[in-house]
C-alpha positions in Angstrom: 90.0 114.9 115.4 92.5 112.8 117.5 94.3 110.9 114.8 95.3 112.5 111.4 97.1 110.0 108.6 97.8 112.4 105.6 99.7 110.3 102.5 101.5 108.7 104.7 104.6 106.1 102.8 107.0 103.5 103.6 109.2 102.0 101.2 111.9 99.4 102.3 114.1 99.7 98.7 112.0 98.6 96.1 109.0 97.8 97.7 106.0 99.6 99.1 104.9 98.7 102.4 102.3 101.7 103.2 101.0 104.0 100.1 99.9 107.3 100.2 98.0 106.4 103.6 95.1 109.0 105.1 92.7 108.1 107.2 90.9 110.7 110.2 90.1 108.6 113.5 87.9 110.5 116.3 88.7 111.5 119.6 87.6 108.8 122.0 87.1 105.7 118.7 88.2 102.5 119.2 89.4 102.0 115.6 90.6 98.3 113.8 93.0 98.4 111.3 92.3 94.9 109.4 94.7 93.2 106.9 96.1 89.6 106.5 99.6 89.7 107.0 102.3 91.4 105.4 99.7 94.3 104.0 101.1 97.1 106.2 99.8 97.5 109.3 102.0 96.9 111.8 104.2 99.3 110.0 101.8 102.1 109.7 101.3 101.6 113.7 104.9 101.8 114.4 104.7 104.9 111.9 102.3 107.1 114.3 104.5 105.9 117.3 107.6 107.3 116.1 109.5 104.1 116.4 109.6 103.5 112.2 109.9 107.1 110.0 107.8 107.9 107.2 109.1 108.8 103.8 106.3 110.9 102.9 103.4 112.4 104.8 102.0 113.8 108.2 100.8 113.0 111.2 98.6 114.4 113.7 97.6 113.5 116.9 94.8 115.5 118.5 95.5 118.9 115.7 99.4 118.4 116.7 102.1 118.0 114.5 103.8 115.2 115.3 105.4 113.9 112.1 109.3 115.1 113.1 108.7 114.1 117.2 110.5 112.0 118.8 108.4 108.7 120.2 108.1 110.1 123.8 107.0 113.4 122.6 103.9 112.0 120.6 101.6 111.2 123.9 101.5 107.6 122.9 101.0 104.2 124.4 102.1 101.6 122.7 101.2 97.4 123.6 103.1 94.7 121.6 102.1 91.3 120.5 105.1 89.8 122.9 104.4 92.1 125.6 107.6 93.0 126.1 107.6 93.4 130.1 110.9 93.4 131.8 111.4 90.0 133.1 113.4 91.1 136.5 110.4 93.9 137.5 107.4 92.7 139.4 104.2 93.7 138.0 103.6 97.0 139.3 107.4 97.7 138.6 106.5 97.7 134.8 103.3 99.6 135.0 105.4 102.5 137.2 108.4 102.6 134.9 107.5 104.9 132.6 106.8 107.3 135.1 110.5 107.0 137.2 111.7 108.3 133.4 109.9 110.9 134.0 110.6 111.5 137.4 107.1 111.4 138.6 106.9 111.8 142.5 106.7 108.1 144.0 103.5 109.0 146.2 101.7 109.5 142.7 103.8 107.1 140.9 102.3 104.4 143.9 98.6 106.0 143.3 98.4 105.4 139.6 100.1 102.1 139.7 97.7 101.1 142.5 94.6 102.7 140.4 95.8 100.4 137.2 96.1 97.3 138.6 92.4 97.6 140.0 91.6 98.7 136.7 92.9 95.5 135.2 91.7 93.5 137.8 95.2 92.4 139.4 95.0 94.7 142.6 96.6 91.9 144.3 99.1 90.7 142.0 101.7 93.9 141.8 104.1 92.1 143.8 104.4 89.1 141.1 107.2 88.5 138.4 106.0 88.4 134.8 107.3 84.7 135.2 104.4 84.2 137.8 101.7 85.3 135.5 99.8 83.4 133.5 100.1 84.8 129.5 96.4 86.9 129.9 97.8 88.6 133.2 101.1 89.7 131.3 99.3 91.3 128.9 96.8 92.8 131.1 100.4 94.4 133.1 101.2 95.6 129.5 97.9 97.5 128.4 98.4 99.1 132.4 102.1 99.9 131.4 101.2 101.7 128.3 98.2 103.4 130.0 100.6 104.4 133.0 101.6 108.1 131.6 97.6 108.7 130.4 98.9 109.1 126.7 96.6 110.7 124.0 96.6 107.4 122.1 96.8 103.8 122.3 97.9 101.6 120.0 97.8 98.1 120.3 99.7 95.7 117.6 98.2 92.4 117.7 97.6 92.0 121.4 95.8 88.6 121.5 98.0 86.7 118.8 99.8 84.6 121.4 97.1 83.7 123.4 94.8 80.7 123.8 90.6 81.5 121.9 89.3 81.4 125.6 91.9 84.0 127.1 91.5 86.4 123.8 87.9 86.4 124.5 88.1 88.0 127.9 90.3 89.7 127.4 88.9 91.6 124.6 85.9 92.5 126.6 88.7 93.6 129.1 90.6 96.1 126.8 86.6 97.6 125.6 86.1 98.1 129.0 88.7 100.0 129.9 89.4 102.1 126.9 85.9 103.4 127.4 86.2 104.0 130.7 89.5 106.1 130.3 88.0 107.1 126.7 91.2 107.2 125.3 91.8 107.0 121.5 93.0 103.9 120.2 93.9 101.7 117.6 94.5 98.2 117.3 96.1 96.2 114.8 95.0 92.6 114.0 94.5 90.1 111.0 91.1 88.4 112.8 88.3 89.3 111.8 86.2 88.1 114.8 88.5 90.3 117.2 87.8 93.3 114.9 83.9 93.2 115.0 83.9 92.4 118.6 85.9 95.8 119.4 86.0 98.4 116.5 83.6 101.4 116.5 85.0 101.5 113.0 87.3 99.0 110.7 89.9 100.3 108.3 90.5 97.2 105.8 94.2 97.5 104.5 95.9 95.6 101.6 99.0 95.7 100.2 99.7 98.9 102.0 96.6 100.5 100.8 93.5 101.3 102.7 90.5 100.1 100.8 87.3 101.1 102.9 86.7 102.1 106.1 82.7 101.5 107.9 81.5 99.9 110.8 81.6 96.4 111.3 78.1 95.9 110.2 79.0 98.1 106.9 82.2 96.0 105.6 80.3 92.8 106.6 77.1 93.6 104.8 77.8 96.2 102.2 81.5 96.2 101.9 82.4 98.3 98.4 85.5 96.2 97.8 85.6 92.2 96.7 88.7 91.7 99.3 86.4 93.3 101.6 83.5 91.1 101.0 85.9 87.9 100.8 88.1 89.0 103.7 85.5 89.3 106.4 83.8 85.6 106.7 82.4 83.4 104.6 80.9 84.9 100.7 79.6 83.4 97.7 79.8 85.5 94.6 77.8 85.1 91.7 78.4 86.6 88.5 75.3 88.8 87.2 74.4 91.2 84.8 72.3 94.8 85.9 70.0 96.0 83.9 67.5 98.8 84.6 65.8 97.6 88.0 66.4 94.0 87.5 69.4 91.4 88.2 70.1 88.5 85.6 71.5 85.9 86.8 71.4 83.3 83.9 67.5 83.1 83.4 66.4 84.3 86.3 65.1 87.7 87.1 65.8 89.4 90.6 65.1 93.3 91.6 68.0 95.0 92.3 69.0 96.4 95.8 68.0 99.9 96.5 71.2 102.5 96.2 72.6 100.1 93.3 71.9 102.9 89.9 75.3 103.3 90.0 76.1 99.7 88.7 73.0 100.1 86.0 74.1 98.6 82.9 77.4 96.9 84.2 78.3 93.4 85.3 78.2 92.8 88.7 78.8 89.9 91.5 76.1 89.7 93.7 77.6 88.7 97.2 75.6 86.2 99.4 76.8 85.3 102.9 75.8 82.0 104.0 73.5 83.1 106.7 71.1 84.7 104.4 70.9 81.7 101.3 68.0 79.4 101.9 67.6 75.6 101.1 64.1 74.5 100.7 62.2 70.4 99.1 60.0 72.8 97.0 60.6 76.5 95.7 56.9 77.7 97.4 58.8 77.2 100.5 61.5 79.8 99.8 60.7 83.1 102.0 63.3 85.1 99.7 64.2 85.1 95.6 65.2 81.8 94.1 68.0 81.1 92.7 68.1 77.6 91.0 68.0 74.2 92.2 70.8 71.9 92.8 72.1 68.8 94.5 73.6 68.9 98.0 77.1 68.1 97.6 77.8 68.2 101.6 76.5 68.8 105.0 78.9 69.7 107.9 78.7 70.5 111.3 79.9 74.5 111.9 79.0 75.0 115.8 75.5 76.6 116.1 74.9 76.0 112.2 75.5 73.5 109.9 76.9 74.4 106.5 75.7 72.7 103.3 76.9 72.6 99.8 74.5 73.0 96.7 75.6 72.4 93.3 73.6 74.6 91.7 72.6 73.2 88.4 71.5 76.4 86.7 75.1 77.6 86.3 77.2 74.6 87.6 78.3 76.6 90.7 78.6 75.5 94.0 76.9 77.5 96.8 77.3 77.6 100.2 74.4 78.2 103.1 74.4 78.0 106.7 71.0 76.3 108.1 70.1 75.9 111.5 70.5 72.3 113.0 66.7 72.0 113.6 66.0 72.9 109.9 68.6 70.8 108.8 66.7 68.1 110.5 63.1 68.9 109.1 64.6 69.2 105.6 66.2 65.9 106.1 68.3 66.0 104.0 71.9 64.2 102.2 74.2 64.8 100.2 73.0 63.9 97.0 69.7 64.6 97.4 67.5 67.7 95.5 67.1 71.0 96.7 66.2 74.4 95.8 68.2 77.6 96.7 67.0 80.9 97.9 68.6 83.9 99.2 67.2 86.2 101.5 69.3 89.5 100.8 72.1 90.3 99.0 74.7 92.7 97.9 76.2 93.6 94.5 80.1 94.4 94.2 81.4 96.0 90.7 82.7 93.1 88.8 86.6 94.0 88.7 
């Protein structure tokens, strides 16, 4: 086990900010602490540094102790959102700084600098201020920095917030491929949901200081246990339903209920339907999945790849939101205000709260 969170706190005076946190991250897992802001995180992160202290709990990196250790005794690299490089230092002066602290011989000091800006893919661009670099290159010099002293664990606090969708996409792929190469722990904090399934072996979703679930990304997306979850992490309709026996009721109609699901028998439920899997069809023999109702198409808008429509379903006067694929769209041809029944493919139920 590399990472060990036992009830770890923080309170600043009245107010929680992390409660009673434990969580177990493997040796070698990229792992995504999710939250919208303000639920923790970045706190928490600056908690297993050593730069914030705990009021209760432990901490253990790779079966050590490290809850009384100072931050450069912990084995930790640690990337800001701001980057934080010194501005008067060329590039490969802040990648080798850590290492004049610790007096490391400059003929090494030279080799590992040299090794991490190949590994970045700035081998020619040591010799350049921070001031020369464009905002993707800085950061780049930053995960290099932290990676200078090969710590235990990397933890990365909102890495990509201040840069352009384009930049945060490479560099994403960037920061995968180089914390499997070195296979080095780490954990990244971020409120973006897209950035999370792209890198995480594993998401921990944390709210108000508390950590509600932890899965993969396919898990919390699909089969999240927690309605935050489920809303949280893209687009969701929620139904309210009734389970009974086998068999969902949603207002008159009759749907079998997901396998793994008896623990919900007898209790009201929301089923949870992401856009993606609800159907829109001119006649309900041409739903492939369960149907749901009928309704009138309130809108139609264009969402990249997809096109999102609106149905007011009549059964229950809810809205409901699908995403059809353009060429569908078109052999539906369809407006708003025209007719249309509504299928869903597969859903999820969620414990009515």
């Amino acid at each position: 086990m590399s990472i060990l969170l036992n009830k770890v706190s923080k309170k600043y005076g009245a107010q929680n900010i992390v409660r009673e946190f434990s969580l177990e991250i493997e040796s070698g897992e990229l792992f995504v602490l999710l939250g919208p802001s303000g639920s923790g995180k970045s706190t928490l992160l600056r908690m297993i540094a050593g730069l914030t202290p705990q009021d209760t709990g432990e901490i253990y990196l790779n079966d050590r102790n490290v809850t009384a250790l100072s931050p450069q005794k912990r084995g930790i690299g640690f990337v800001f959102q701001n980057y934080s490089l010194f501005q008067h230092m060329t590039a490969a002066q802040n990648i080798a700084f850590g290492l004049e602290i610790l007096r490391v011989p400059k003929a090494e000091r030279d080799e590992r600098v040299h090794e991490l800006l190949g590994l970045i893919g700035m081998a020619d661009l040591g010799n350049r201020m921070p001031s020369q670099l464009s905002g993707g290159q800085q950061q780049r010099v930053a995960v290099a920095r932290a990676l200078a002293q090969r710590p235990e664990v990397l933890l990365l606090d909102e890495p990509f917030g201040a840069l352009d969708v384009k930049i945060r996409a490479q560099l994403r792929q960037n920061l995968r491929d180089i914390q499997q190469r070195l296979n080095v722990t780490a954990i990244l904090v971020t409120h973006d949901q897209d950035e999370a399934f792209e890198l995480a072996d594993r998401i921990g979703v944390i709210d108000g200081g508390e950590l509600l679930e932890v899965g993969t990304p396919y898990q919390l997306y699909r089969k999240p246990q927690h309605r935050f979850t489920a809303t949280f992490l893209g687009s969701v309709n929620l139904l309210a339903a009734e389970r009974n026996g086998t068999t969902i009721h949603l207002g008159d109609k009759r749907l079998p209920a997901p396998p793994q699901t008896d623990h919900l028998a007898g209790q009201s439920v929301e089923m949870m339907l992401r856009p993606e899997s609800v159907e829109i069809a001119l006649t309900p023999e041409n739903l492939e999945g369960h149907l749901l109702g009928s309704g009138i198409v309130e809108s139609i808008a264009f969402a990249g790849v997809l096109e999102r429509v609106a149905i007011r379903v009549q059964d229950w006067e809810q809205t409901v939101h699908a995403l059809v694929n353009p060429d569908k769209a078109r052999e539906l041809n369809i407006r708003p205000g025209d007719h249309v029944y509504v299928g869903v493919r597969d859903f999820h139920l969620l414990p009515l709260n």
